[in-house]
MARGU-999324 format. One record per residue (C-alpha): residue in three letters; x, y, z. Coordinates in steps of 0.5 Angstrom, whole numbers, plus 500, padded with zeros to 3 digits. Layout:
N
   pafi    px    py    pz
    ALA     X     Y     Z
...
END
This chain:
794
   pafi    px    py    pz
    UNK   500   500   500
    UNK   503   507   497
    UNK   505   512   504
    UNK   500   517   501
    UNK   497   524   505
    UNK   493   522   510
    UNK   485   523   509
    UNK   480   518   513
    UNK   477   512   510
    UNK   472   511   507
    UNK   470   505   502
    UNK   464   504   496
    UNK   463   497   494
    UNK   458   494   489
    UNK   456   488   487
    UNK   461   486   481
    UNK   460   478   478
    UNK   463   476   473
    UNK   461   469   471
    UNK   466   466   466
    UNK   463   460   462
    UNK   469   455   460
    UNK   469   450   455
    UNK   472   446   453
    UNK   473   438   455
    UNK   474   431   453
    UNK   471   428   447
    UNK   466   422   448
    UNK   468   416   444
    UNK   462   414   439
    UNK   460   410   432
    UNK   462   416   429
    UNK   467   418   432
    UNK   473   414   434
    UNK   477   412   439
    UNK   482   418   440
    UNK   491   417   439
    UNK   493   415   445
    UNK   500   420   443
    UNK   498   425   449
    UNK   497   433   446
    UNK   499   439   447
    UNK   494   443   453
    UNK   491   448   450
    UNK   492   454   454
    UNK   488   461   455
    UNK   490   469   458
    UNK   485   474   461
    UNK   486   481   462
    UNK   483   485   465
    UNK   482   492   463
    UNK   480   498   469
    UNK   478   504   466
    UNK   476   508   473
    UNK   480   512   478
    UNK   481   507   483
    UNK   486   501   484
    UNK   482   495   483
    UNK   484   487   486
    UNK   482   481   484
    UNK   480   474   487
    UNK   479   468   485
    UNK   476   464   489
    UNK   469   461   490
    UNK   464   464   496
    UNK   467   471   496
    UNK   473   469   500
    UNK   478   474   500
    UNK   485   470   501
    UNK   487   468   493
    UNK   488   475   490
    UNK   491   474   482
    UNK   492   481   480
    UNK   491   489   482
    UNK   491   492   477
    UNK   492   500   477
    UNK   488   506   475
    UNK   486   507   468
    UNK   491   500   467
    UNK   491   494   464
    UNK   493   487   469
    UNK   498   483   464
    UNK   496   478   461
    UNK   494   472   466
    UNK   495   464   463
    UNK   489   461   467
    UNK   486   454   466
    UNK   479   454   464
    UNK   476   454   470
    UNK   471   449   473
    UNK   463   451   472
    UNK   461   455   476
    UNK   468   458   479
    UNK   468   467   479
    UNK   472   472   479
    UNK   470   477   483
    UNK   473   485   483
    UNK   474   489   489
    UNK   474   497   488
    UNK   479   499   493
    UNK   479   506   494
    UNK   485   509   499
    UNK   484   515   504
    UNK   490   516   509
    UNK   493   510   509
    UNK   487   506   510
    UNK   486   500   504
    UNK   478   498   504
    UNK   475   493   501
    UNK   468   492   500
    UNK   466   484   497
    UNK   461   485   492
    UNK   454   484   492
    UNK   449   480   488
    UNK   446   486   485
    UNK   452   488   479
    UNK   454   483   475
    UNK   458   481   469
    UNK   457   476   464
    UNK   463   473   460
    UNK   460   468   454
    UNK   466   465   453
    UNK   474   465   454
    UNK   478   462   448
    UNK   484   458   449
    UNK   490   460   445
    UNK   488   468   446
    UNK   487   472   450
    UNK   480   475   453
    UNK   480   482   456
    UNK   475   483   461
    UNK   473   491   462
    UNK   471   492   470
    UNK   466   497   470
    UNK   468   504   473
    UNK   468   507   480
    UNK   465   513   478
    UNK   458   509   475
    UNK   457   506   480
    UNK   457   511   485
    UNK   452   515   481
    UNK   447   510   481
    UNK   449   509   488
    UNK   449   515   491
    UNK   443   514   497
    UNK   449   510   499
    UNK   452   516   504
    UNK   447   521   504
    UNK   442   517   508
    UNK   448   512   511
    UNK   453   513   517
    UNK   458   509   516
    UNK   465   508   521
    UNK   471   506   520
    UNK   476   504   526
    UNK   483   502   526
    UNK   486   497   531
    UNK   494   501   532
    UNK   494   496   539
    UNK   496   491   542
    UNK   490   486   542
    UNK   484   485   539
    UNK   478   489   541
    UNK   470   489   538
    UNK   465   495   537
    UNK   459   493   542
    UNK   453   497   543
    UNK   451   496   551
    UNK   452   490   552
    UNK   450   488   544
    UNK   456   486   539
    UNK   456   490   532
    UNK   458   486   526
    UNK   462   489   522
    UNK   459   491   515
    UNK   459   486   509
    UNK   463   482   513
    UNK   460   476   519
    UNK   466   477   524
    UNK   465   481   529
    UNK   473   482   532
    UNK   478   486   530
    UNK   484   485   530
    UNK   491   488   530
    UNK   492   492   525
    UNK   486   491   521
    UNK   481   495   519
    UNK   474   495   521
    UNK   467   499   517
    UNK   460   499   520
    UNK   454   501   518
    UNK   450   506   522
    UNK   443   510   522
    UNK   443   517   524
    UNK   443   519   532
    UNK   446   517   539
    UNK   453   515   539
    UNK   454   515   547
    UNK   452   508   547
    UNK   458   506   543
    UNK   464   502   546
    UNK   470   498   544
    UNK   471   491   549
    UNK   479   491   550
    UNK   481   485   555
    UNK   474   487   558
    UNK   475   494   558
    UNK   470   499   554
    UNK   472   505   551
    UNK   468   509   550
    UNK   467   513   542
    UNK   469   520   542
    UNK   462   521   540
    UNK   456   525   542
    UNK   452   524   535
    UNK   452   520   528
    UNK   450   525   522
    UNK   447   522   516
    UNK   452   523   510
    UNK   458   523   514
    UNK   464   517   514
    UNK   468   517   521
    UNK   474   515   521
    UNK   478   513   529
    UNK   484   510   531
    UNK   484   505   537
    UNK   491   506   539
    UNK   492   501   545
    UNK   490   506   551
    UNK   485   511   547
    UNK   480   511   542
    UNK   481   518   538
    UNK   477   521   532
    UNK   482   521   527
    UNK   484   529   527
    UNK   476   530   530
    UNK   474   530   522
    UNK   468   527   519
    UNK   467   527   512
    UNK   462   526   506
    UNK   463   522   500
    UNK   465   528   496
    UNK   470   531   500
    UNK   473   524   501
    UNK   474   524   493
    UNK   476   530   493
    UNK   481   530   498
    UNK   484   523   496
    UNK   486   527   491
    UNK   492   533   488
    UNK   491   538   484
    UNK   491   540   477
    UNK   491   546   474
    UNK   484   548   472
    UNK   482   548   465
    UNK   480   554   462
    UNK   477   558   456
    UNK   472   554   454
    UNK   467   555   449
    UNK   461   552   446
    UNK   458   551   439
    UNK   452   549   435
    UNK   453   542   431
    UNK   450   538   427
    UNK   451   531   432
    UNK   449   536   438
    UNK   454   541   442
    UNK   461   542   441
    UNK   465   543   448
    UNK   473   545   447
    UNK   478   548   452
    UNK   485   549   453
    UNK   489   544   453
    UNK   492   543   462
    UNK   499   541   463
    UNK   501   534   466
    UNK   493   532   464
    UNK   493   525   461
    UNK   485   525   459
    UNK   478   530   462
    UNK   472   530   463
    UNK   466   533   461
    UNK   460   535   466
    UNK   453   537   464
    UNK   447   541   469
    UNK   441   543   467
    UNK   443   550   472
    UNK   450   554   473
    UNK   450   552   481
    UNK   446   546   481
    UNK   448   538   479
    UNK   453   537   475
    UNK   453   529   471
    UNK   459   527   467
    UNK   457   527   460
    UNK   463   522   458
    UNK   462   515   455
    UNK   470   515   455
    UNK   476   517   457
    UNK   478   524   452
    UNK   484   525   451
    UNK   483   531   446
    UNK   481   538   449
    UNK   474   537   445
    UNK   468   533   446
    UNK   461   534   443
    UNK   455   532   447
    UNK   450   528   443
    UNK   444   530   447
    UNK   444   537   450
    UNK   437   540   453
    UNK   434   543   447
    UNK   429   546   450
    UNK   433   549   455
    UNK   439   551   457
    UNK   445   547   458
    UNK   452   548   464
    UNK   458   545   462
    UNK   464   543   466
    UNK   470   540   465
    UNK   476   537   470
    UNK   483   534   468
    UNK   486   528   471
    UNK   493   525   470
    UNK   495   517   470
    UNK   495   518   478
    UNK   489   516   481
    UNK   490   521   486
    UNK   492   527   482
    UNK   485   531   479
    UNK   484   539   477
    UNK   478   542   480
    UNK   473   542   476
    UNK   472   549   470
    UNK   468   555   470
    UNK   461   553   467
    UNK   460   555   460
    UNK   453   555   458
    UNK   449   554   452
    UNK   442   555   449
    UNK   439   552   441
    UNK   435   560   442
    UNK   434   566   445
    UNK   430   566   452
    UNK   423   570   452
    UNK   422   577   456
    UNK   422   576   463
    UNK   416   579   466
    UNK   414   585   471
    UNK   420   586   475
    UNK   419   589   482
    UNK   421   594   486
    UNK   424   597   492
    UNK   426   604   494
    UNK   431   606   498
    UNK   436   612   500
    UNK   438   613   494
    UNK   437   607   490
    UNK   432   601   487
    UNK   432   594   489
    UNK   430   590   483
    UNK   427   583   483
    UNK   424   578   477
    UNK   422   571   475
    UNK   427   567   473
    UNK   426   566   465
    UNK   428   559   462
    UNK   434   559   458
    UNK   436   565   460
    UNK   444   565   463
    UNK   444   573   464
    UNK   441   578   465
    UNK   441   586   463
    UNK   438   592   466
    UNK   435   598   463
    UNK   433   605   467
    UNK   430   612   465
    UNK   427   618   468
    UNK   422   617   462
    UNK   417   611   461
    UNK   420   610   454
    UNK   425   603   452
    UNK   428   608   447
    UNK   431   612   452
    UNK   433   608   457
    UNK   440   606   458
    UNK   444   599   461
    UNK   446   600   469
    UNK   452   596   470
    UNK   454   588   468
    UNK   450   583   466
    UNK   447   580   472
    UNK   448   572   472
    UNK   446   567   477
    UNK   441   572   480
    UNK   435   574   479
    UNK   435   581   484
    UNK   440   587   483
    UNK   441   595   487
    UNK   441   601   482
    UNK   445   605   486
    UNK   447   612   485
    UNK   439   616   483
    UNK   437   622   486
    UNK   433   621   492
    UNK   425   624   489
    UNK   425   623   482
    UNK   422   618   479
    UNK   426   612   475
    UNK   424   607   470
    UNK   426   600   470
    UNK   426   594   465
    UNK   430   587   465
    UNK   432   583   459
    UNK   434   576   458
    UNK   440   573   454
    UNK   445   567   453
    UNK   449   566   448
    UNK   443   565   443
    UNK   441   571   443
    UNK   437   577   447
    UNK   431   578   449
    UNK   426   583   448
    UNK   424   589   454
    UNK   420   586   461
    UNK   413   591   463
    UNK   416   596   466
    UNK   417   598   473
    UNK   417   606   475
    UNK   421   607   483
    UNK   422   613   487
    UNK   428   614   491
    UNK   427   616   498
    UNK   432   618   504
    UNK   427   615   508
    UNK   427   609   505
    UNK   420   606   508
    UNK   415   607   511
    UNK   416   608   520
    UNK   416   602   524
    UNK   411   600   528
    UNK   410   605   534
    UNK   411   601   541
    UNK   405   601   546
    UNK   402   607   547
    UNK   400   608   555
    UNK   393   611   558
    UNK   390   615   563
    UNK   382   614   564
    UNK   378   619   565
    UNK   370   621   566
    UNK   368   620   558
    UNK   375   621   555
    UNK   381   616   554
    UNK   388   620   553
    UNK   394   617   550
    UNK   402   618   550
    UNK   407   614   546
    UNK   414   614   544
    UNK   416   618   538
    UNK   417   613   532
    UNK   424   615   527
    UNK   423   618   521
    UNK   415   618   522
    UNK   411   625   520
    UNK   405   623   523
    UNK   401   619   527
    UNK   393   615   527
    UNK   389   613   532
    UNK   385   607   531
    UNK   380   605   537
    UNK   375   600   538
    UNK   370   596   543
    UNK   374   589   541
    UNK   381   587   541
    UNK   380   587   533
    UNK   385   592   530
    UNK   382   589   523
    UNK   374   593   525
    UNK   378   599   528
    UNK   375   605   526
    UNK   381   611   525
    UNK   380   617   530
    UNK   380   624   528
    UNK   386   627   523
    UNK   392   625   523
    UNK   396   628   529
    UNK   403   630   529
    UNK   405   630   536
    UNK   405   624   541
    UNK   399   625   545
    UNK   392   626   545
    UNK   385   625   548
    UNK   379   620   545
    UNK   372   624   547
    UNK   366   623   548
    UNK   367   616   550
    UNK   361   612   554
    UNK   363   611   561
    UNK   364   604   563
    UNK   365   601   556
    UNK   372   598   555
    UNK   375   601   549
    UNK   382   598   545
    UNK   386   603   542
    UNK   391   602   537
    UNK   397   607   533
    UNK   400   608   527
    UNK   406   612   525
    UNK   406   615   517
    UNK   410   619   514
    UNK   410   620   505
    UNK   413   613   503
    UNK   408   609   507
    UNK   405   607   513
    UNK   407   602   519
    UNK   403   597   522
    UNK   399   598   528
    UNK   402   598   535
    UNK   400   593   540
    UNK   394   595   543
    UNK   392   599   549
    UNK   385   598   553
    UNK   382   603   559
    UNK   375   605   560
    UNK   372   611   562
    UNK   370   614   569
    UNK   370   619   573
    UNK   377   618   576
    UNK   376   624   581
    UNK   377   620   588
    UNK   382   617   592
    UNK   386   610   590
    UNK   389   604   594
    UNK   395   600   591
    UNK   394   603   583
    UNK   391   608   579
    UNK   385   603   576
    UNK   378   603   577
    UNK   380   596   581
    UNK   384   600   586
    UNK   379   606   587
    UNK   377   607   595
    UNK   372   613   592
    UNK   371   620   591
    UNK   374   623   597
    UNK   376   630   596
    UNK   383   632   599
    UNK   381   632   606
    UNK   376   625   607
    UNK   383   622   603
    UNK   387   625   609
    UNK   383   624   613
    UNK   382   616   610
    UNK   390   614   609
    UNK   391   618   617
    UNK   386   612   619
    UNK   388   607   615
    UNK   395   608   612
    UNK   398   600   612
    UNK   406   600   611
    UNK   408   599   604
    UNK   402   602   601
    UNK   402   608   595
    UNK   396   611   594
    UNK   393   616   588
    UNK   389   622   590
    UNK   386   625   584
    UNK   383   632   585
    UNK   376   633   581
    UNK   376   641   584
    UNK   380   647   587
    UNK   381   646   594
    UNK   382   649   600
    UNK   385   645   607
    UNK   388   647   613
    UNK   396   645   614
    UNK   397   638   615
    UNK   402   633   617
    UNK   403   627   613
    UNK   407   622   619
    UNK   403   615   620
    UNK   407   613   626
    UNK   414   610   623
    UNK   411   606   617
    UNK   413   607   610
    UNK   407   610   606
    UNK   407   613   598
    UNK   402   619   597
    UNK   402   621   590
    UNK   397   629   588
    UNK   396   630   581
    UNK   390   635   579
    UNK   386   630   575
    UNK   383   633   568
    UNK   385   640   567
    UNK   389   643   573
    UNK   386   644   580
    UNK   389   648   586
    UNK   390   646   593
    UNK   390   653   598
    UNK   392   654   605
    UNK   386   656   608
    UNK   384   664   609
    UNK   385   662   618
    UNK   391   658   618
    UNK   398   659   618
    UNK   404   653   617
    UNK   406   650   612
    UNK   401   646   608
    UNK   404   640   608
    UNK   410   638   613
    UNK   412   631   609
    UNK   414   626   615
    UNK   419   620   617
    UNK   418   615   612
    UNK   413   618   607
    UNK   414   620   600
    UNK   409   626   598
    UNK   409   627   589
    UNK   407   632   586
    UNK   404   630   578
    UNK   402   634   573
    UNK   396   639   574
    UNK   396   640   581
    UNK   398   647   584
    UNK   400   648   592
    UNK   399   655   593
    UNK   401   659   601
    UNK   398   665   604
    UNK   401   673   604
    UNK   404   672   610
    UNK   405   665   613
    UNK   409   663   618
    UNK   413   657   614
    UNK   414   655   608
    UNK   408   653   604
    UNK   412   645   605
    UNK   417   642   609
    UNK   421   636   609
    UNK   423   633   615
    UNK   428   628   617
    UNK   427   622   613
    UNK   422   624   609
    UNK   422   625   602
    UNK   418   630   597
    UNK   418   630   588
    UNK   416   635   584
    UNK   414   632   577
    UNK   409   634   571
    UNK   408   642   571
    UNK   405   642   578
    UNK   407   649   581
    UNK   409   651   589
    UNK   408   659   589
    UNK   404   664   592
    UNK   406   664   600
    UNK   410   669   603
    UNK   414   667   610
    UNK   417   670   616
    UNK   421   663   617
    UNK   426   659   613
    UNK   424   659   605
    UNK   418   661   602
    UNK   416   655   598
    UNK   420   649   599
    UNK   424   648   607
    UNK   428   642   607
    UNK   430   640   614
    UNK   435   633   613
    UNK   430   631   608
    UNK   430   630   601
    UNK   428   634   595
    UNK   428   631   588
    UNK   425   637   583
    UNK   425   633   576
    UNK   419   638   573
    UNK   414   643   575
    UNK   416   650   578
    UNK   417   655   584
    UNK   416   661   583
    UNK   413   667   586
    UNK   415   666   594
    UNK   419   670   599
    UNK   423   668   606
    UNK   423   675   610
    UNK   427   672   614
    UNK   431   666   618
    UNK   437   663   613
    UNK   433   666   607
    UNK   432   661   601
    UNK   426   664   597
    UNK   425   659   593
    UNK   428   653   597
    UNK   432   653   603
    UNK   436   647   605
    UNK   439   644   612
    UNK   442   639   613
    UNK   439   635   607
    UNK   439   634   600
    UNK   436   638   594
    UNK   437   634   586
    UNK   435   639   581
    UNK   433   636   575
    UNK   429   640   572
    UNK   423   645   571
    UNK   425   652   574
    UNK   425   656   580
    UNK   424   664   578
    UNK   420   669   580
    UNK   422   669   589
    UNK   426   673   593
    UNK   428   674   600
    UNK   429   680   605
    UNK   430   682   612
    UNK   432   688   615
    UNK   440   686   615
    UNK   441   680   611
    UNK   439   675   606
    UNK   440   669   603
    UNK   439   666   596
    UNK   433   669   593
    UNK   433   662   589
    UNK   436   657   593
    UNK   440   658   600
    UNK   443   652   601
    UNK   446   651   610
    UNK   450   645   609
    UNK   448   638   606
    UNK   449   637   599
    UNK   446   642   593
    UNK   446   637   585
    UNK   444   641   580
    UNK   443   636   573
    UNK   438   641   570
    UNK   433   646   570
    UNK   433   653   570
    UNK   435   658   577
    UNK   434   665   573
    UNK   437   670   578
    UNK   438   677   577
    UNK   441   678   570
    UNK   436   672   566
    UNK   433   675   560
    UNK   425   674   563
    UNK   420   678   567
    UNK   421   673   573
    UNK   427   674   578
    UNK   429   672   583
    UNK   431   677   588
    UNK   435   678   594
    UNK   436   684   598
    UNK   438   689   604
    UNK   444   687   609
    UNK   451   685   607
    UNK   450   679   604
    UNK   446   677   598
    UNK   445   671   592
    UNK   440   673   587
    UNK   440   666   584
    UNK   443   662   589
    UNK   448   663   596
    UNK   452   657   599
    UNK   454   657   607
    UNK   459   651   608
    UNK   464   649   612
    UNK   465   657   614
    UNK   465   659   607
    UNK   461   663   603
    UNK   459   662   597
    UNK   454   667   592
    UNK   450   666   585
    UNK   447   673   582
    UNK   446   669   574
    UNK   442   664   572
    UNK   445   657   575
    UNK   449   653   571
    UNK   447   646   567
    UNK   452   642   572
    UNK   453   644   580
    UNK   454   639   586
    UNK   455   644   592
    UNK   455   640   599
    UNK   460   639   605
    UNK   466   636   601
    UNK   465   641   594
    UNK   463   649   595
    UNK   465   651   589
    UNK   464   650   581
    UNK   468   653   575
    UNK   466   661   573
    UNK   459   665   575
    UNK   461   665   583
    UNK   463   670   587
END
């Protein structure tokens, strides 16, 4: 066995019965016939050789019954044997063939089957009578649901002692073979279905070793060695049936300039002659990426053959390969050539797609065609379209790039092949746009319920225009009715609704190209939502239609730890100072106006801070609600104690309340104040540690938007922070707005009287003092570590 480059082992066997018919014999004596001369005669003597036209070694046999143990012959690929001087045999003795196809090192031999079989009709004496085995490539191609239903494993025993393949406790036979043992040094092929190879093993001297395996795939030879210690996949690779062909063979160079020709006897291939090529192959397909089946009935050793019986109704595919004396030396097939007896039909109406400054285009394939042309214009006339580009081959879809966004273009295909053109498709006109395609989508919108309304919000879709509402009772968007107008914006309100009736509502996003599907739905029922909530902001949460006072007044009776509830003012009101402490337990208040805006006034009588937020609690202040002081108030219109925490959000407003104590609308002692949206204007602190708009103490005060303008501070010898006045804890400023004295608008805030001033904002820390007279910058983090930032500070 020639050392050759290692690949894995994989073997095809047929069924190749040759039934040689001998004569010959003694003659019978008879009246006619006399007794023969008594001299002995000269033993007539007969020669076989056999004639292997394949790709592959082949070995013969000689003995009855399959058995492999009396070879008279190998003869090599593309070879005859030499001549073999055989006695004719008994009746009923074969020779049988053995394909023997080398990967790696390993040599396979399959025995024959019974389904393949050549018969010789007599073998002449004083002659000699050659045999042709049939080649390789002819039974594979008949064969080829051999591997690509089919796992088959060849193992190889390198060790020292003879080992079986068993399955559990089962042993597997080996395929086409009766023994179940391999020996030392001997190969071993089994046939397996696809699935699980975990329950496999080799049996050593009672030892199982288990196959490197999690599956067998179907179409796949595995190749192992057994090594005396381990069982090992044989560099970890599977292989087909087609890679091991290939890889059991070299290179050669490709050929090349092939051309083909309309002859009398059919279809004339040619091509350049390859450099150390013996003979070649033709190929034929009826598709440039398809199947490709050899043509040729023999051996070519020209750079021509002609094909006898193209698909005239179509177009053929040629491929040629080149092959040297060594079996194992190949060039990869050519380039295809295709070939057509007539021109293809025009193809039909293209489609297209736009796009930011191009046209995707696509069509039917067309029989016979091997190419494509594209014709584009700005008119809707073929005589003054231009060809864009090369020719289109393999594909049916194709960009034209480079257009003007806006301008109508107008698109045609034609087929071709080397029989000639087609005529013009149906035209398809596009316009080229920088938005491409219609938005995406919308995501779901939310809601809010309301008494016969339902107001709805949503995320800006890119490049969408405009939006449609679409509602229904039923979660059907298919018998949606459309609401209204197209809106721009992303919110609006559905009215005139039935209270107690659930509608389904869903968005859509447009803009000139198009239209996007619908969002997913959203679903709410309108009520009169003035009440107080427990838990959520739904009708099934709803306690009832308390005012502002029964709903303090429920929650101070009432509160649970843990709890968040949702008053919803239906009216302007007005209540007395209250505090919002329940006992050490953790409650959520949240204040919204409800529809439109609804203001909460400290009453006429009263004096102190509307509400003092306590230990535990959290009050928000939502959109639509104004807390609004007194002209001359004792405290400021809230107060955040110790633990307790106050956010403003929306466009709720503190404003209206004149202090003689600590900050006019908002006083923070150790408490927390986050002011994501809303306003504080219009308030004053006459005295204390100043803070118009804010004072804070000891606490913490995150801005991160809305605006704080319009307040002031005074007293009789100094002041602090018309805006903010911050003694001590930390001031983070991330957005917003603190107008001071030289902002461009009406409100101001203001700070006068003493030495001491700050219009916008003025920080005492750790001895050091700080002062703001213009509007605060975007970014500022004053507390205890930090009581300056760059510029705007004095």
């Amino acid at each position: 066995m020639k050392n050759l480059k290692k690949l894995y082992s994989f073997a095809i066997g047929m069924a190749l019965i040759v039934l040689l018919t001998v004569f010959g014999g003694c003659n019978q004596p008879t009246a006619s016939n006399p007794k023969p001369n008594p001299d002995p005669q000269p033993e007539t003597e007969t020669a076989i050789q056999f004639v292997n036209p394949g790709l592959f070694r082949i070995s013969v046999y000689s003995a009855p019954d399959r058995q492999l143990d009396s070879k008279i012959a190998d003869i090599e690929p593309r070879s005859n044997s030499n001549a073999i001087a055989w006695t004719p045999s008994p009746s009923g003795y074969s020779f049988y063939f053995s394909f023997t196809l080398y990967i790696g090192v390993v040599q396979i031999l399959f025995t024959p089957g019974d389904d393949k079989g050549v018969t010789i009709a007599r073998i002449d004496a004083d002659k000699t009578t050659s045999i042709a085995i049939p080649t390789i490539e002819n039974i594979y191609t008949d064969k080829t649901v051999f591997i690509t239903n089919d796992v088959y494993l060849s193992i190889k025993n390198n060790g020292t002692s003879a080992f079986r393949l068993q399955k559990g406790d089962m042993v597997i036979t080996r395929y086409d073979f009766p023994s179940d043992l391999v020996n030392v040094n001997e190969t071993a092929l089994y046939k397996f279905e696809a699935g699980s190879a975990s329950a496999y093993s080799l049996l050593v001297n009672a030892t199982n070793y288990p196959l490197p395996l999690t599956n067998f795939e179907a179409g796949h030879l595995y190749t192992m060695v057994y090594h005396g210690a381990s069982l090992s996949l044989d560099n970890d690779k599977a292989m087909t049936i087609d890679n091991a062909l290939s890889d059991g063979m070299g290179d050669l160079p490709v050929p090349s300039g092939l051309q083909a020709v309309k002859i009398s006897s059919g279809v004339q291939i040619s091509w350049n002659p390859v450099g150390g090529a013996l003979y070649y192959e033709v190929y034929r397909g009826a598709s440039a990426s398809g199947v490709y089946s050899s043509i040729s009935t023999n051996t070519i050793t020209t750079t021509s053959y002609t094909d006898p019986n193209p698909n005239n109704a179509g177009i053929n595919y040629y491929k040629v390969r080149a092959y040297s004396g060594d079996y194992r030396k190949s060039s990869n097939y050519s380039a295809h050539i295709s070939f057509a007896s007539f021109p293809p039909n025009a193809p039909g109406q293209p489609m297209v797609t736009i796009g930011n400054g191009y046209l995707a285009i696509n069509w039917e394939a067309v029989a016979a065609a091997s190419s494509y042309e594209i014709y584009v214009g700005t008119s809707d006339n073929t005589s003054l379209a231009s060809k864009y580009g090369s020719d289109i081959e393999g594909e049916t879809s194709a960009v034209v790039s480079g257009l003007t966004n806006e301008t109508p273009y107008y698109v045609w295909i034609k087929a071709k092949n080397n029989a000639g053109t087609s005529g013009f498709s149906q035209g398809v006109s596009g316009v080229p746009d920088s938005l491409a395609s219609a938005p995406a989508a919308p995501a779901i919108p939310t809601m809010q319920e309301w008494d016969s309304k339902l107001t709805l919000s949503w995320a800006p879709v890119e490049t969408a225009s405009a939006y449609e509402v679409w509602i229904n009772t039923t979660n059907n968007s298919d018998g949606a009715n459309k609401y209204g107008e197209d809106i721009t914006g992303t919110a609006i309100t559905v009215d005139s609704l039935v209270n107690g009736t659930r509608y389904y509502v869903w968005i859509k996003a447009k803009n000139r190209i198009g239209t996007s599907a619908f969002s997913p739905p959203v679903n709410g029922i309108p009520m009169i939502r003035t009440g107080l909530y427990k838990g959520a902001l739904d009708t099934a949460h709803k306690v009832g239609n308390q005012n502002l006072t029964d709903a303090l007044e429920y929650m101070s009776a009432d509160a649970m730890s843990g709890t968040s509830y949702f008053i919803v003012l239906g009216a302007d009101e007005s209540i007395s100072p209250s505090t919002l402490s329940y006992s050490g337990q953790t409650v959520n208040i949240t204040l919204a106006g409800g529809e439109g805006s609804h203001t909460v006034s400290l009453s006429a009588s009263a004096y102190g801070s509307l509400f003092t937020v306590g230990s535990g609690v959290t009050l928000v202040l939502d959109s639509g609600v104004t807390l609004k002081g007194r002209s001359s108030n004792t405290a400021s219109l809230v107060r955040v104690d110790s633990g307790g925490t106050l956010t403003m959000k929306g466009n709720a407003v503190i404003s209206g309340n004149t202090s003689s104590s600590d900050g006019g609308g908002v006083y923070v002692y150790r408490g927390t104040f986050t002011m994501e949206g809303g306003e504080i204007s219009g308030n004053t602190a006459s005295s204390g540690i100043g803070g118009g708009g804010v004072c804070l103490s000891d606490g913490t005060f995150t801005m991160k938007g809305g605006i704080i303008s319009g307040n002031s501070a005074s007293s009789y010898d100094r002041l602090y922070g018309g805006g903010v006045s911050v003694w001590g804890g930390s001031f983070v400023k991330t957005g917003g707005t603190i107008y001071g004295s030289n902002a461009s608008t009406a409100l101001k805030n203001t700070a006068s009287g003493g030495s001491y001033y700050g219009d916008a904002v003025f920080v005492y820390i750790s001895g050091t003092i700080k002062k703001r007279n213009t509007t605060a910058g975007e970014s500022v983090n004053l507390n205890s570590g930090v009581a300056d930032v760059a510029g705007g500070w004095e």
